[in-house]
N, C-alpha and C positions, 0 to 999 in steps of 0.2 A: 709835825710831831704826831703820832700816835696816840689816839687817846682809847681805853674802854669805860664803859657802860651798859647799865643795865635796862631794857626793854620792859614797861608794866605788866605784869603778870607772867613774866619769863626767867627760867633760873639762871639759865645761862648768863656769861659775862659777854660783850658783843665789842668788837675792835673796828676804829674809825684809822683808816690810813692813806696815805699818798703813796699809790706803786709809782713802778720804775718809767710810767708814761707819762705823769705827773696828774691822773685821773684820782680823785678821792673814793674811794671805799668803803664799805664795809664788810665785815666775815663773823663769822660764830667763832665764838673762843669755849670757854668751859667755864662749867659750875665751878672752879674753882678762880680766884681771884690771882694770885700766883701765876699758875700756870697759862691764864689769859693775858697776862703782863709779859711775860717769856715768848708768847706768838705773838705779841705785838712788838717785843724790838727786832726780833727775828724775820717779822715783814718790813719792819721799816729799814733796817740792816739790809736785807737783798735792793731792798725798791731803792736804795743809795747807791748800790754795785751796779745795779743795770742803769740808772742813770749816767751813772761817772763812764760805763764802757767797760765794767771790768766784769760783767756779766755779758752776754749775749740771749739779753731777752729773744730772739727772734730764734734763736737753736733749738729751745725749749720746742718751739711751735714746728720745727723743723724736725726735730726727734718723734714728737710724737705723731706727723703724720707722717715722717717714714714707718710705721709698726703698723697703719692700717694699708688694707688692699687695695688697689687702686677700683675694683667695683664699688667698695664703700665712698672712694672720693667720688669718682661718675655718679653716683648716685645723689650726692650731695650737689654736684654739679646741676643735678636735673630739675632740683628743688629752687635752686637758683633761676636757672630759666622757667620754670612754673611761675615764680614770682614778676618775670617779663612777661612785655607786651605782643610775644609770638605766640602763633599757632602751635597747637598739639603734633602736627603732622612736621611741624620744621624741629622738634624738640624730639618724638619719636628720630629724624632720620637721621640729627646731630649724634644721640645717644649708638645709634647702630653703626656710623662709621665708627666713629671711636672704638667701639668695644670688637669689632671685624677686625679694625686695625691691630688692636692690641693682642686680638688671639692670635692670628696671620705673625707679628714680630716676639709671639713670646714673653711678653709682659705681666708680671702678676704683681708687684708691686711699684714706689717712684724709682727705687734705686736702678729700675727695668730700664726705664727711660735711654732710648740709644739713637742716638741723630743718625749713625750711620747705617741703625737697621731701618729705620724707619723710610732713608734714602735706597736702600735697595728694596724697599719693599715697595717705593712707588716705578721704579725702575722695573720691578716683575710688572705691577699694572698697566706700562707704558707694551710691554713687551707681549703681554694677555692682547693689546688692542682695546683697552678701557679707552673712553674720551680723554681729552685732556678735562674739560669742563667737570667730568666723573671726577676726576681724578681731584681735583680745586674743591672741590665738594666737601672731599675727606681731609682736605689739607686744613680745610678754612676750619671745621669742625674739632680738627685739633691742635690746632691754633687758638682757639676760643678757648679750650677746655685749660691747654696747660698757661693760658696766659690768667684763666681765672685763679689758679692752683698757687700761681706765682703774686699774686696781688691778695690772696689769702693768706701768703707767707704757709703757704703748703711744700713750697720749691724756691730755693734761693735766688735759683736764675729761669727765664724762660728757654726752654733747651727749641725750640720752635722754631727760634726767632733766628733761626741760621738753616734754613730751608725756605727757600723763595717758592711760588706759585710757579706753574707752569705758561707761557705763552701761549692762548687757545689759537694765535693767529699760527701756530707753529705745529698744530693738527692735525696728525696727517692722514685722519677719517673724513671722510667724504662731505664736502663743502656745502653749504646750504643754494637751493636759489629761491628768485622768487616767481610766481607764474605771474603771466602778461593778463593783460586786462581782459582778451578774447578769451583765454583759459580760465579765469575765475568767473567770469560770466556763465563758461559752459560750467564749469562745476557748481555753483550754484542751481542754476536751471535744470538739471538732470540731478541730483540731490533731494530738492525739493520734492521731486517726483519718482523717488527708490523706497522699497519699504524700509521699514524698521529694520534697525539695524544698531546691536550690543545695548540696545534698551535706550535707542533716542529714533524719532521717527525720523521721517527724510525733512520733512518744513523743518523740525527740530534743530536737524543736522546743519541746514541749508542756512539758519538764521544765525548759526554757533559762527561756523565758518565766514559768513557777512560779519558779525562785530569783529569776529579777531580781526580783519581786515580794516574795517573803519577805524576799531578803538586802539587800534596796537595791541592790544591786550594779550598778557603770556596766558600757556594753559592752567596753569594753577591759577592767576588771578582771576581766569574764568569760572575753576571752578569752586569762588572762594565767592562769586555772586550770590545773593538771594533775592526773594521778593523785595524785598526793603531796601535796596543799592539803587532803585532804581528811582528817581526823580521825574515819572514820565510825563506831569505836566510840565516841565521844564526842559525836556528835552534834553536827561544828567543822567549819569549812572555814580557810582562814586565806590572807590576799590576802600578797603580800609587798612589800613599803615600794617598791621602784622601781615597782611598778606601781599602787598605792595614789597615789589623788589626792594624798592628803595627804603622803605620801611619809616612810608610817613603816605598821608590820604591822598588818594589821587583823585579829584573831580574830572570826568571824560565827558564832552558834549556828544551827540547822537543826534544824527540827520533824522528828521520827520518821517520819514516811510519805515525807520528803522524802528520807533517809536511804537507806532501802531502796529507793527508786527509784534513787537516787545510786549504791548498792550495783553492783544488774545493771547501769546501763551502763557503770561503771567494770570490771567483773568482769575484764575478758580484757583488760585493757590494762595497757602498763606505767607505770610510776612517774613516768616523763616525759612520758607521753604526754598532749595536751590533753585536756581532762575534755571538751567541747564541739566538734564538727568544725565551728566557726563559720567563713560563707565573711567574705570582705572586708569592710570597714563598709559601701561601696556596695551589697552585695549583700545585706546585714543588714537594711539600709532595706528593699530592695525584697520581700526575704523575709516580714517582721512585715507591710509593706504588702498582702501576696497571703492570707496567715495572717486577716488583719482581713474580707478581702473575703469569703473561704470562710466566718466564722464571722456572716456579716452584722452587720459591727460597723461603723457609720460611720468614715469618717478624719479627718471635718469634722463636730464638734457645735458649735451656739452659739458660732459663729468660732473654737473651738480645736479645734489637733491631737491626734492620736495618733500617738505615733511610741515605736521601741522606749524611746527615754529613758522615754517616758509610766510604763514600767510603775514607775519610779525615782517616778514622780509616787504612783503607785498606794500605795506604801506606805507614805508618808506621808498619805496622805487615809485610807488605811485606819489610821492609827493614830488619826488626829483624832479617825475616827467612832466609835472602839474607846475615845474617850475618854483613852488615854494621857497621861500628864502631859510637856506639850512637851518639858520638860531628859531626861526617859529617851527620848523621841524623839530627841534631837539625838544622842545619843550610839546610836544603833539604825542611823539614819544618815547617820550619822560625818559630820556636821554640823560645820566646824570655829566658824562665829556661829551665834547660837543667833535671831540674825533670819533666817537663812534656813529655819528649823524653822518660826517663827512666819508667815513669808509663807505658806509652804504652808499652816498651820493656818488662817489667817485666809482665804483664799481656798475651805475645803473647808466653814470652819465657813457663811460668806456662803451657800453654796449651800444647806447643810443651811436653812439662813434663811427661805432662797426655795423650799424644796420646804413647809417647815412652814406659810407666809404662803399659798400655794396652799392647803391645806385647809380653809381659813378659809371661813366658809359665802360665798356671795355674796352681797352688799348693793345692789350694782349697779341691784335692781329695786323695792326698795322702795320703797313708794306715797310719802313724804317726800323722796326721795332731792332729786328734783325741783326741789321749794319749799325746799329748805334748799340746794340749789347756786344756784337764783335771790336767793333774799335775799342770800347772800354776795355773789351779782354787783354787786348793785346794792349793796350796801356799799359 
């Protein structure tokens, strides 16, 4: 039941009710006793209909944020991530797929929302030559957005949730590899010793390039390092959970030589300060790409790449060859399926395959070879 009362030193009449959720209330009524009695059966009258079902409480919510623009929801949306445990820079790149997407299909408010443009608009990106990976980016991004929109009861259904991700094994931009132990030797060693170069020295360069190799480490969880990640009488580095892929802390051990390197460039810096003066990802690319040319490292063998991801590659081929048992692989790097452990392994073991099948004497000229590929013919 409804009841009103009066608040000390307030003229107003004030109403105590149970809405249609079954949550108690209170609201402002009027200076009049009357007409505060008339708002209170009239709330309690609805908050009865939308419990019985003869109301649709949730319309209400549906009505009115169809009449705002979908900028004001994104916007609302970013408030919500500001209150999460991510980076500025994953919150910046969420908010720009989105709103790219939405100009690209046309969109100004929810009723815009169209499964089928939004599928031919990844179809133009497939047909641009975007990545697929690019392309999962924007998907995942709004995917998030209209599933928030829909657990806000902003949207009745998630319209999202009938587009699948794209297959990156199904990519048909140019494949990663990883270089051999002789090549990252040489590119380190000739690194070390090139100038400066996009505002990191060559030791700089040469020591970036060593952890991503030892630690696994992507390029952003590089460049999300500071003075303070590093645990160097322990021989730790430690990523922290917003900027971790996986989006929880990852502790990384670090071999002793790698340490005392880590040591003097950290030396004179503060606690905040980034471990690595890495320039832009653009710039990152072209850096490793200049880095590769000086050390006469190819960019293109046997149709695959090398690009700084590669060296992410490098460390799992090096564990292959080192023998490691895949499941301590997966967890070296922080592998959340342990098929993604086994694709690399299977791909480095195939190679080992083909370099050991090449020492095989040649048979090619054998005086039989001849009369035993003619007999088969004529079989």
């Amino acid at each position: 039941m409804a009841s009103i009362f009066k608040r000390k030193g307030r003229d107003a009449w004030y109403i105590h009710y149970t809405d249609g959720t079954g949550r108690r209330k209170m609201v402002k009524g009027s200076t009049d006793k009357k007409v505060t009695e008339a708002i209170a059966r009239k709330l309690e009258q609805d908050a009865m209909l939308r419990r019985r079902g003869v109301i649709d409480s949730t319309a209400d919510k549906l009505a009115a944020a169809a009449q705002k623009p979908l900028a004001e929801h994104l916007e609302d949306f970013k408030k919500s991530l500001d209150s999460k445990d991510v980076t500025p820079r994953y919150i910046r790149e969420t908010k720009s797929y989105i709103e790219t997407t939405f100009k690209e299909c046309s969109f100004d408010t929810l009723d815009d929302l169209d499964v089928a443009k939004i599928q031919a608009f990844i179809a133009d990106q497939k047909k641009a030559g975007k990545g697929f990976r690019t392309i999962n980016a924007r998907l995942t991004a709004l995917k998030s957005f209209t599933r928030w929109l829909w657990r806000m009861e902003r949207l009745r259904t998630d319209p999202m949730t009938a587009i699948k991700k794209l297959n990156v094994k199904k990519d048909p931009r140019h494949p990663r590899r990883a270089l051999t132990e002789k090549e990252l030797k040489k590119l380190f060693a000739t690194t070390f010793q090139a100038p400066a170069r996009f505002g990191m020295t060559g030791p700089e360069r040469a020591l970036l390039y060593r952890l991503a190799v030892e630690s696994g480490l992507r390029a952003g969880e590089l460049r999300s390092l500071v003075k303070s990640s590093f645990d160097l009488k322990n021989n730790l580095l430690v990523v922290q959970a917003a900027y971790s892929k996986r989006r929880r802390q990852d502790v990384i051990s670090l071999l002793p030589d790698t340490t005392r390197e880590l040591k003097a460039l950290l030396k004179n810096k503060t606690a905040k300060a980034p471990a690595f003066n890495m320039p832009n990802p653009d710039r990152v690319v072209k850096m490793f790409r200049a880095d590769l040319k000086d050390a006469k490292i190819p960019y293109v063998k046997s149709e695959r790449y090398a690009d700084f991801h590669s060296l992410r590659y490098c460390t799992g081929s090096l564990l292959a060859a080192a023998g490691v048992y895949p499941k301590v692989a997966q967890t070296l790097m922080r592998h959340s399926d342990i098929n993604l452990t086994m694709n690399l392994y299977t791909h480095v073991l195939n190679e080992q395959e083909r370099e050991a099948l090449a020492k095989l004497p040649d048979f090619s000229k054998a005086k039989n070879n001849g009369s035993v590929l003619a007999s088969a013919q004529g079989a």
